[in-house]
C-alpha positions as a Python dict, from the first residue, in 0.01 Angstrom:
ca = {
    (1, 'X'): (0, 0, 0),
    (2, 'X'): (-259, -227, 210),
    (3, 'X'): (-566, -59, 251),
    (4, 'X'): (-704, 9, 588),
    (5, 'X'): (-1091, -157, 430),
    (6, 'X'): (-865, -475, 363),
    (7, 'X'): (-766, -507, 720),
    (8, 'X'): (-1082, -400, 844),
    (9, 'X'): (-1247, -677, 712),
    (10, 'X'): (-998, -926, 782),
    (11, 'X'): (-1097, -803, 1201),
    (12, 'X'): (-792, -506, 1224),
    (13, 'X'): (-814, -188, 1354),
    (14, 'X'): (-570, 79, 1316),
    (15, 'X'): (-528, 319, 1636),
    (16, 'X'): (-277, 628, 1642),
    (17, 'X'): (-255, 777, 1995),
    (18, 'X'): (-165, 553, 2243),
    (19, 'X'): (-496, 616, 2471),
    (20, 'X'): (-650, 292, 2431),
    (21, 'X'): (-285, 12, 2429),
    (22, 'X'): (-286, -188, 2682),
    (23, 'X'): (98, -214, 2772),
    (24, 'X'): (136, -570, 2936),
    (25, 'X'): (-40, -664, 2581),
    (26, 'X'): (232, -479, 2392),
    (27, 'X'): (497, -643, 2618),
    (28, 'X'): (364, -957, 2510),
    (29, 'X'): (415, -868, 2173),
    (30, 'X'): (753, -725, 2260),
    (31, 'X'): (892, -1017, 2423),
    (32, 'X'): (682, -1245, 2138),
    (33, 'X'): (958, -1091, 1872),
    (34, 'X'): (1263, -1120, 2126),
    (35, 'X'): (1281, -788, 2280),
    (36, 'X'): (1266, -730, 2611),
    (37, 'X'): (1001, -686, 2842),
    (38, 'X'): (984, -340, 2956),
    (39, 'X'): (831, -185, 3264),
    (40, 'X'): (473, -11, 3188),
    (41, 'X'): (546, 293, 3355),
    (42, 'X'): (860, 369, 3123),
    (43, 'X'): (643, 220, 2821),
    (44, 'X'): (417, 477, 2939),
    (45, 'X'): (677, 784, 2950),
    (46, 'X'): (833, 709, 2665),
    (47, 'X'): (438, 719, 2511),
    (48, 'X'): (443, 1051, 2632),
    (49, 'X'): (703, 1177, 2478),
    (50, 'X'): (638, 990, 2089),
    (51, 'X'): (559, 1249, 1809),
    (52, 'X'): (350, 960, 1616),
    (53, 'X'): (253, 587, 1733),
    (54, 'X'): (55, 357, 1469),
    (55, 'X'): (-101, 50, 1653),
    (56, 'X'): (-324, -242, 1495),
    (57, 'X'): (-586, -408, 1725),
    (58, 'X'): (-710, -760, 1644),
    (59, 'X'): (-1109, -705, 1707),
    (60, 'X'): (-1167, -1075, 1781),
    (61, 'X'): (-909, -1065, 2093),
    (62, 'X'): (-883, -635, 2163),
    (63, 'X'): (-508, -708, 2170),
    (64, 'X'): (-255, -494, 1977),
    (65, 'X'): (-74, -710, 1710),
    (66, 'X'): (131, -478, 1512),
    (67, 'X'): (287, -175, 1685),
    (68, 'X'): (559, 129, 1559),
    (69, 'X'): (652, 456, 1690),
    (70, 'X'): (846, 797, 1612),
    (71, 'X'): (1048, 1044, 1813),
    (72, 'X'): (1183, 1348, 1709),
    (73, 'X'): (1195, 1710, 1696),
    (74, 'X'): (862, 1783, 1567),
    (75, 'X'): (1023, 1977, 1252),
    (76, 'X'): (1314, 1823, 1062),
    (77, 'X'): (1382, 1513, 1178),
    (78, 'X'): (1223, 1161, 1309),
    (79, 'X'): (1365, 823, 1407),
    (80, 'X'): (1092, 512, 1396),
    (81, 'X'): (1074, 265, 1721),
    (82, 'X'): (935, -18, 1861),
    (83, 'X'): (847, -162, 1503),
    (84, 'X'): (667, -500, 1589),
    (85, 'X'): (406, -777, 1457),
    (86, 'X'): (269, -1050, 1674),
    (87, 'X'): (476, -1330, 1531),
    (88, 'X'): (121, -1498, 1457),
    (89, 'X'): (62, -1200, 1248),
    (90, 'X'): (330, -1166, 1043),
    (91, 'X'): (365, -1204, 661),
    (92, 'X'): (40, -1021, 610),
    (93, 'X'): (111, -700, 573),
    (94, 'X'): (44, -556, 893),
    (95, 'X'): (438, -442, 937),
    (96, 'X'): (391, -279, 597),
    (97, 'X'): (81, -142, 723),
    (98, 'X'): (235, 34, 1005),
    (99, 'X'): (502, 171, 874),
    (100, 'X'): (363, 311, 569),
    (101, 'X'): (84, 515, 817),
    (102, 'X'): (343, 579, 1037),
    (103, 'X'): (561, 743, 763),
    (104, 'X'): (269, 927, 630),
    (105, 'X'): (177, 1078, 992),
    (106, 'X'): (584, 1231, 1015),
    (107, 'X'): (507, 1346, 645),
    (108, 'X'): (216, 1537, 746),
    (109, 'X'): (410, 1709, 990),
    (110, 'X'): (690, 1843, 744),
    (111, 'X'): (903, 1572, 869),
    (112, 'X'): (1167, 1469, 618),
    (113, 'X'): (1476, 1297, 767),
    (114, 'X'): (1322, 994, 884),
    (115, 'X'): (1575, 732, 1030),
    (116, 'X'): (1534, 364, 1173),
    (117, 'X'): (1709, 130, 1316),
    (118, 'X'): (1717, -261, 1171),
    (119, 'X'): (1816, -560, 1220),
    (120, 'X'): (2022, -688, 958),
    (121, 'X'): (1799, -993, 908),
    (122, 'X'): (1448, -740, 796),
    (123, 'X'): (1679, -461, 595),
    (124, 'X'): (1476, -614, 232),
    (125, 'X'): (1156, -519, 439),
    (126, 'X'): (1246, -155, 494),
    (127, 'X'): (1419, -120, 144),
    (128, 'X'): (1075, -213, -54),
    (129, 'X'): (906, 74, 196),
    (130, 'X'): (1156, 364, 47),
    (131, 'X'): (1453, 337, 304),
    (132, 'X'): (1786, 334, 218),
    (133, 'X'): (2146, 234, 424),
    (134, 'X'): (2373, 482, 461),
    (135, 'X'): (2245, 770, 191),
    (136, 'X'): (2462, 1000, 23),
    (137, 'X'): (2782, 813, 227),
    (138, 'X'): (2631, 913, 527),
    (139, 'X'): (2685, 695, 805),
    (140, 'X'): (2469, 680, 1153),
    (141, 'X'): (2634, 609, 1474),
    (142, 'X'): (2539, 518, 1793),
    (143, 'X'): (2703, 635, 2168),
    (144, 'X'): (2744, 283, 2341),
    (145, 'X'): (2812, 242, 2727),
    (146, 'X'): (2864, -124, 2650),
    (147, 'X'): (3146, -72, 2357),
    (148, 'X'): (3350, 170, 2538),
    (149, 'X'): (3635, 313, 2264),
    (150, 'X'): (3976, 157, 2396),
}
């Protein structure tokens, strides 16, 4: 676990409502990590409709560097989104960070069934946090308008 006094005194903040983000700052982030840059106003929607967000603010620059999200139905089940770090930030422990708060917020709630998405490339990073591929043979799928079933 990385202690919130450790990052505090390294110049991180942790924020969990999405009041204070500056969107083009998270886009920067975003596109920093290879995703792409979204449009603010569906940033901002899609804000609206998150069950839990978990944000890190450098103090020295007031820019998010770390960011992760959750959608779900508020009872049973979650999926986690949006899990970025500021490439400059990365490798200490602000991914961890976030996800562990993040995890404990959906907890809190009664949430259970938490899901993510990963790149194949960070699925080590999500195993040391308690996730597991495909549990009990269950496999997720995904409805795709770009690999149409032939």
């Amino acid at each position: 676990s990385v202690s919130a006094d450790s990052l505090s005194s390294r110049g991180f903040e942790f924020h969990r409502s999405a009041e204070d983000l500056n969107l083009e700052h998270l886009n920067s982030v975003f596109s920093a990590v290879g995703f792409p840059r979204r449009d603010p106003e569906k940033i901002r929607l899609a804000l609206d409709h998150t069950d839990a967000v978990v944000w890190v603010e450098y103090e020295k620059t007031k820019r998010p560097v770390a960011f992760a999200r959750a959608t779900g139905d508020g009872v049973f089940n979650a999926i986690i989104w949006d899990v970025v770090v500021d490439p400059s930030f990365q490798g200490i422990g602000l991914g961890k960070a976030v996800i562990e708060r993040l995890v404990a917020a959906l907890l809190e709630m009664g949430i259970q069934n938490i899901a993510l998405y990963s790149e194949p490339r960070v699925l080590g990073f999500y195993r040391r946090l308690g996730f597991v591929a495909d549990p009990d043979g269950i496999r997720g799928m995904v409805y795709s308008t770009k690999h149409k079933h032939k």
